[in-house]
N, C-alpha and C positions, 0 to 999 in steps of 0.2 A: 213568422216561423211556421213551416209545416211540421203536422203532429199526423203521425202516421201507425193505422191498426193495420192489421195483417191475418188474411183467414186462414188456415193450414189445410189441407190434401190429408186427410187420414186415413189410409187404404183407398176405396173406392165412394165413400160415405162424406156428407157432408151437409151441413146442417143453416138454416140463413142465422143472422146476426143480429137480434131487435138492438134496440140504440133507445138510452132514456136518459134525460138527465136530473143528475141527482145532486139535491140540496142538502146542505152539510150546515150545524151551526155545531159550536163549540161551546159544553157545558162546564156547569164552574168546578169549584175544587173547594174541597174542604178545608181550606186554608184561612177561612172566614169564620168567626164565631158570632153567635148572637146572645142579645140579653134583653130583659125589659125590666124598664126603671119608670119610678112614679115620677109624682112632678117635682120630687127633690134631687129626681137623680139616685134613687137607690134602689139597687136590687132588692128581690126577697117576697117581688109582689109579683102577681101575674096576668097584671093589665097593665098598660101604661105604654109609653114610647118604645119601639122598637130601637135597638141600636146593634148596629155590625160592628164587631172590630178584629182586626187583621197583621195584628201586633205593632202596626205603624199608624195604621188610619183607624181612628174610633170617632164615629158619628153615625147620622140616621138613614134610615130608607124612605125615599121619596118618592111619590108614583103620583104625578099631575094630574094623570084622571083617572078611575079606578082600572081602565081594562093596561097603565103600566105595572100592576102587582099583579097580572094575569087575572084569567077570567074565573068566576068561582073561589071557592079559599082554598084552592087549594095551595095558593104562596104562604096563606096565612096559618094553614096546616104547618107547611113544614119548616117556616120558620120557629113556631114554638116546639114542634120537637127540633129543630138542632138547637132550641133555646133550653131544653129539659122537660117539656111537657109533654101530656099527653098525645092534645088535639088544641084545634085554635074554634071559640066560641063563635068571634066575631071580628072585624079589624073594620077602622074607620079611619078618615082623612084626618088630620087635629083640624085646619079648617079658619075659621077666624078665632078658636078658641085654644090658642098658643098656649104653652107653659114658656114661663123665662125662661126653664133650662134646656129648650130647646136650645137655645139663641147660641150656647156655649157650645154648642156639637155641627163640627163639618158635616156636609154632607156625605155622606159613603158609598153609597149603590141607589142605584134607581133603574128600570125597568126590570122588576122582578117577576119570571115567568116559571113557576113550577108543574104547571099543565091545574087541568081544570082540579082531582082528585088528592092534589099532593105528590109529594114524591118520598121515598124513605132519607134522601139527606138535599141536602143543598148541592151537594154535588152534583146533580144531577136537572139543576137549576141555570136556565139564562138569566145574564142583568148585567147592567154598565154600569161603569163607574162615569157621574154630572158634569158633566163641565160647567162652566163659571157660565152665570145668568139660566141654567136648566131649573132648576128647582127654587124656592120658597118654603121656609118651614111650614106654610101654612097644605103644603103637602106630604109632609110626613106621617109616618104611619106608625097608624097604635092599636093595639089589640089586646084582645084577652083571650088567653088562656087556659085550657082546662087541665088542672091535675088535681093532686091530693093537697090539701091545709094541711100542715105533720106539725108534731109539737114543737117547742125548745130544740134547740142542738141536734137535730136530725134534719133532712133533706129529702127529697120527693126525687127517687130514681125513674126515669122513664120508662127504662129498659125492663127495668121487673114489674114499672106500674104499681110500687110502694114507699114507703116512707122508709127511711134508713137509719142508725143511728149515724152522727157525725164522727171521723176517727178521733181517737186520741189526744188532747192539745186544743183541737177545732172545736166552735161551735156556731150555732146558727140563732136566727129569733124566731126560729119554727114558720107557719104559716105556710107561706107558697114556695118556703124556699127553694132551690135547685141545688144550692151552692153553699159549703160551710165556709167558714171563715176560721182561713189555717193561721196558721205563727208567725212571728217575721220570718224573713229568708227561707220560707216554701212559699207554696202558689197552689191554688186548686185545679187540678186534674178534670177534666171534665167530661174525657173519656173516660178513666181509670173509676171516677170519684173519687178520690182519697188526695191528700195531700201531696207531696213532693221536696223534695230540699230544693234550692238554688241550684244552679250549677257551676263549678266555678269560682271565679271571684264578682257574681251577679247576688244582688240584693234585693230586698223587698220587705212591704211593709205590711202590718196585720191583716188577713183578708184579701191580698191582691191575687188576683186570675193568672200575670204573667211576672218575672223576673227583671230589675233593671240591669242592663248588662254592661261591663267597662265600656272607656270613649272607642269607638272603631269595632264594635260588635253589635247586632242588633240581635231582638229574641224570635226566635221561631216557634210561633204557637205548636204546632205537630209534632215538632221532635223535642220540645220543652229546650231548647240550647241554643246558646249565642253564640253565634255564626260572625264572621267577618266575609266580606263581600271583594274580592278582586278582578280585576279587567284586564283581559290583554288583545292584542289587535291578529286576527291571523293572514294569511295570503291564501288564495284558491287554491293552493296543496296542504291545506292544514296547519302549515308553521306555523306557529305561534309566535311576540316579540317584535311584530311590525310595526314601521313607524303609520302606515298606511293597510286598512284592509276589512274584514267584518269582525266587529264587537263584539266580543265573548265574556259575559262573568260567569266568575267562579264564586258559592261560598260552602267548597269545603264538601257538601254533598249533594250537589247539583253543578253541571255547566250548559249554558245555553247561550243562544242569541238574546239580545236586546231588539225589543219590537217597536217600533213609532206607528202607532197605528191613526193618530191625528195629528195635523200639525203645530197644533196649539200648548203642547207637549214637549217633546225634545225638540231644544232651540237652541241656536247659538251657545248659550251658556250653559247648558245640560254638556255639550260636546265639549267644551273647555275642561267642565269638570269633571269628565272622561279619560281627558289628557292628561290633564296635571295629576288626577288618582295612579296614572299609568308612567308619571313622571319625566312629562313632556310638559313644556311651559304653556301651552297652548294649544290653539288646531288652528288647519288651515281651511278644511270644508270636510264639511258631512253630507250623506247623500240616504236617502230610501232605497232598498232593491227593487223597487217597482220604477223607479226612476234610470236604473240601468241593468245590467244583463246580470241576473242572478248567476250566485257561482253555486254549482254542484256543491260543493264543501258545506253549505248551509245546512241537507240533507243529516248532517251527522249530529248537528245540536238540534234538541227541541227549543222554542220558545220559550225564555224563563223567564225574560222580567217587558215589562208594558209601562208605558204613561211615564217612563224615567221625566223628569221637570224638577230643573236648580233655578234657584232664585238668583237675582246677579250678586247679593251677596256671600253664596255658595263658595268654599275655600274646598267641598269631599262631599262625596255621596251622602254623608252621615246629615248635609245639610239638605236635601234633594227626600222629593216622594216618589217612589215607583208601587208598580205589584209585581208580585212575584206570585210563580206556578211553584205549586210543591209536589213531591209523591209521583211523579212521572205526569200528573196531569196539568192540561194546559187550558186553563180558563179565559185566557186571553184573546178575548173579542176583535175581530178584523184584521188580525194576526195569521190569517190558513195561508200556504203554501210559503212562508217566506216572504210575503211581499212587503214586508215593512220592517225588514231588519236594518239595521244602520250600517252603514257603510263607513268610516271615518278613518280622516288623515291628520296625524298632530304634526304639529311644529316642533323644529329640534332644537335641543338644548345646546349645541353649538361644539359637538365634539371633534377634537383636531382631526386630521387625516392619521391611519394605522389605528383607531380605534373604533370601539358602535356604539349603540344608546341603547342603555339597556332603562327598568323604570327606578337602578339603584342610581346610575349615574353612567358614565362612561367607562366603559372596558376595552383593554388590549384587544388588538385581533392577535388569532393564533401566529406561528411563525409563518410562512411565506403565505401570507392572508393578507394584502393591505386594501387601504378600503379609505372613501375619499372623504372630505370637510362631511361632518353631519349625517354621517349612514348611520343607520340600523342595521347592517349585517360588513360584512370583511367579502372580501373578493377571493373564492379559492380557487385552485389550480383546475385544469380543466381536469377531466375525471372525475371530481370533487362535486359536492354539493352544498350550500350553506344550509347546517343542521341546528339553526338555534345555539349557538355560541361554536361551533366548532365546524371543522372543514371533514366530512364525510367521505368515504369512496362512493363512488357508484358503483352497484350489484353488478354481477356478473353478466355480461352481452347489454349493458346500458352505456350512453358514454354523457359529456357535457364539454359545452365551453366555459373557459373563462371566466369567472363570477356567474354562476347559474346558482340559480335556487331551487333547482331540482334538475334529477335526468332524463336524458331523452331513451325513451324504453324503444325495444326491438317491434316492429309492425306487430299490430295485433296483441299489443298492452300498452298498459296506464299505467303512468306516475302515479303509485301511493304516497302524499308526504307523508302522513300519520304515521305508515310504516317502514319507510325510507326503502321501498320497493318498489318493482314493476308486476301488474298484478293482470293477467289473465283476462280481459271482456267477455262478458256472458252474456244472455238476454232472458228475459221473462214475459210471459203476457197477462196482465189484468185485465177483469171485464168491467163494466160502467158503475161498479161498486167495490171495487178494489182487489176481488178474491184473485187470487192464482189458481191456474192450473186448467183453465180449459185451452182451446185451442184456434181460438181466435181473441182477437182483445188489442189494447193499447202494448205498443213493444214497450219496455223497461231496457234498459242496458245496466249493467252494475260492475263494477269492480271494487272489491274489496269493502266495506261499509259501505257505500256509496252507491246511490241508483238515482236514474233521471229516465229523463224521456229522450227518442230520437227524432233529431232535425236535421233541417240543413237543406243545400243545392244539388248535389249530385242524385239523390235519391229523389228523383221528381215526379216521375210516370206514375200512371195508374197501372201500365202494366209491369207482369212477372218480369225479374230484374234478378240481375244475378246475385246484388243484394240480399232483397230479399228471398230467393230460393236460401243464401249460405245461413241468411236468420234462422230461417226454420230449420235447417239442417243441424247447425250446433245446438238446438233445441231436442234434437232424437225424430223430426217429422220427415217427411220424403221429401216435401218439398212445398214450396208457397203456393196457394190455391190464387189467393187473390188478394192485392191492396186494397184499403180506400182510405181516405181522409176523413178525420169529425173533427168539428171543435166544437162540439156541446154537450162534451160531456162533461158533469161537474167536477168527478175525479180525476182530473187533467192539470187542473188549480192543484194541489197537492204535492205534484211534481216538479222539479227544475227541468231546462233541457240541461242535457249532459254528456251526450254524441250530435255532431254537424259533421256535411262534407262528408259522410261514408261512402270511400269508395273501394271497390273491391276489383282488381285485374279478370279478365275472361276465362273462366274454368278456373278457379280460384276457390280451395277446398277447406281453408280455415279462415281464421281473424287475421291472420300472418300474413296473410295476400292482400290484407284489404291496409287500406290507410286513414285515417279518422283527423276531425280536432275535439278536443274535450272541454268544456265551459268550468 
């Protein structure tokens, strides 16, 4: 694939182009809480084993040799305050001198890197989650803490750096506490301090941190609420409902991609239980985007869930551990551009001809819609489009064949599925750090949500091309100074391509003249 920057003519002026590439890592998300327990396992003290938990996975942090908890304390800083304290004193290996109740706790995180100083939250922290045979309890980490001893039924605030009384109902055994110990059916707030109800029809017992929530719900630390988690397959126009295409959950107030960022991870049987969640009896092959041509469409979801892995005796997600990104942010390590989203195809349920598979069962196609053994979509009239249960017109000046899954728009626009439009091509340029707005940089092309990079065959030369004069021209410039190729810029990874084959007729004054394919 060529990846093509482009400098612009701006009056008579014009400026060289330095070129640097830029390393990018992705920091975690407050989606993690911390605690530290002595050797019984109980809060309230402020030394002892470190434990993460993330409303699904509760165990320790492991760092093999001191420079995985970063160098300096400063990891060990800011894990006690996202733990409630002040400052962190000290942090050591356990070592050969284990507690048994390590032995009880997964491992959780390990390579924890919050820079030499600290940071103000974990947020702003790298670290991975162990794979099987990476750690030994005799690596995990314990530390002590500095705050205030407070009396009885009060709690050590971080944030004001005093001791508090506990609300109403709650109390504490004073000491190092952080944390009160509320009523049944609340949970302690950790942001707020103060207690909380349940929500719902979710339970809990004296003292607990989070809510247990009905079968097919899990708890969301952040927004205190149980969430139910959905899948559905799309096609590179965005439909949604396919039997084949990229993996999308939903729970409710997030949608994203599902990421495989190793392969020791999503397997065989994570994909089954993909299927059958989406109610399809099975799959037939799942694939990474790094393994084939990413599709533009993936630009419109962030990365929300990583490390999906079901046991073979998995019947629902509910049996299966992943992570999830909460908050807009995306913690998910070796996940950047897209390259480890899942791709997957289920097996069908065996629906007659004149109907599709939807994840309730089989449904009718509309009237003159018919559609063959085992489809996911009905066959509509040409003009038509299949719109996720129904046969659509195509907009005005678009046309289609025959069973199309989208229209063929007029030269010089794009199939919006999302929007069941033809949308307009534009272009932008970034420099080697993302910004907009100067006038040279990486092209962007975008329509409608949707932006990628430019590639392809016809656009080959180093030199001025009618092409590129028309880029710069729908840009507001006079005209293209000069091409050249990079591939070393880090911010290139970021991008799918999402224009090939542009090609444009002689004296050719819009998008209208030119002719494209879209990825």
């Amino acid at each position: 694939t060529l990846l093509y920057t482009i400098k612009f003519e701006v009056g008579f002026m014009s400026s060289l182009f330095l070129l640097a590439l830029l390393c990018l890592f992705t920091p975690g998300s407050s989606f993690w809480k911390f605690y530290v327990v002595d050797k019984d396992g109980q809060t309230g003290t402020n030394s002892g084993l470190l434990i993460a938990d993330n409303g699904r996975v509760r165990g320790t942090v492991c760092a093999v040799k001191y420079s995985d908890f970063g160098y300096g304390d400063g990891s060990a800083i800011t894990m006690c305050k996202d733990a409630g304290y002040k400052t962190a004193r000290q942090w050591w290996h356990a070592g050969n001198a284990t507690w048994p109740i390590q032995h009880t706790f997964p491992f959780a995180l390990s390579h924890m890197d919050c820079g030499n100083q600290g940071t103000s939250s974990f947020q702003h922290c790298r670290y991975y989650q162990p794979l099987p045979g990476d750690c030994t309890h005799a690596d995990d980490v314990l530390l002590t803490c500095e705050g205030l001893a407070c009396p009885a039924d009060h709690f050590y605030n971080n944030q004001l750096e005093a001791c508090e009384a506990c609300p109403p109902g709650a109390s504490s055994g004073g000491n190092y506490s952080v944390a009160c110990e509320c009523q049944a059916m609340h949970y302690w707030n950790s942001h707020l301090h103060t207690c909380m109800a349940c929500p719902g029809n979710s339970t809990s017992q004296p003292g607990a941190t989070a809510c247990v929530c009905p079968q097919g719900l899990y708890w969301e630390l952040d927004s205190g609420m149980c969430l139910k988690w959905s899948f559905t397959l799309v096609d590179r126009y965005g439909n949604p409902g396919m039997r084949s295409g990229l993996l999308v959950a939903d729970n409710g107030r997030a949608q994203g991609t599902v990421c495989n960022d190793d392969i020791r991870y999503y397997t065989n049987e994570t994909a089954r239980v993909n299927c059958q969640d989406m109610g399809f009896p099975g799959f037939r092959s799942w694939s990474r985007a790094s393994k084939r041509r990413r599709w533009a469409v993936q630009e419109r979801f962030k990365v929300l869930m990583s490390r999906f892995s079901c046991p073979e005796s998995a019947t629902t997600y509910e049996d299966c551990r992943f992570w999830v990104a909460t908050q807009g942010a995306n913690p998910l390590l070796l996940c950047n551009g897209w390259a480890g989203d899942i791709y997957l195809e289920c097996s069908t349920g065996g629906c007659p001809a004149n109907t599709y598979h939807t994840p309730q069962g089989c449904v009718a196609c509309p009237d003159h819609a018919p559609s063959k053994p085992n489809s996911t979509y009905c066959y509509c009239p040409a003009g038509h489009y299949w719109a996720g249960g129904r046969c659509a017109p195509c907009p005005a000046g678009a046309t289609s064949q025959y069973g199309a899954l989208a229209c063929q728009c007029a030269t010089g626009r794009v199939w919006d599925g999302a929007a069941g439009s033809c949308t307009p091509l534009t272009f932008t340029l970034v420099d080697q750090t993302g910004r907009e707005g100067g006038s040279s940089g990486l092209v962007l092309a975008r329509y409608g949500a949707v932006q990628g990079k430019v590639c392809g065959y016809s656009v080959h030369s180093s030199h001025v091309t009618t092409e590129y004069n028309l880029i710069c021209r729908t840009m507001g410039y006079v005209g293209c100074y000069k091409q050249f190729n990079h591939d070393d810029w880090g911010i290139q990874g970021n991008y799918t391509s999402l224009i090939r084959s542009l090609t444009c007729s002689e004296g050719a004054s819009s998008m209208a003249d030119c002719s494209f394919f879209t990825d």
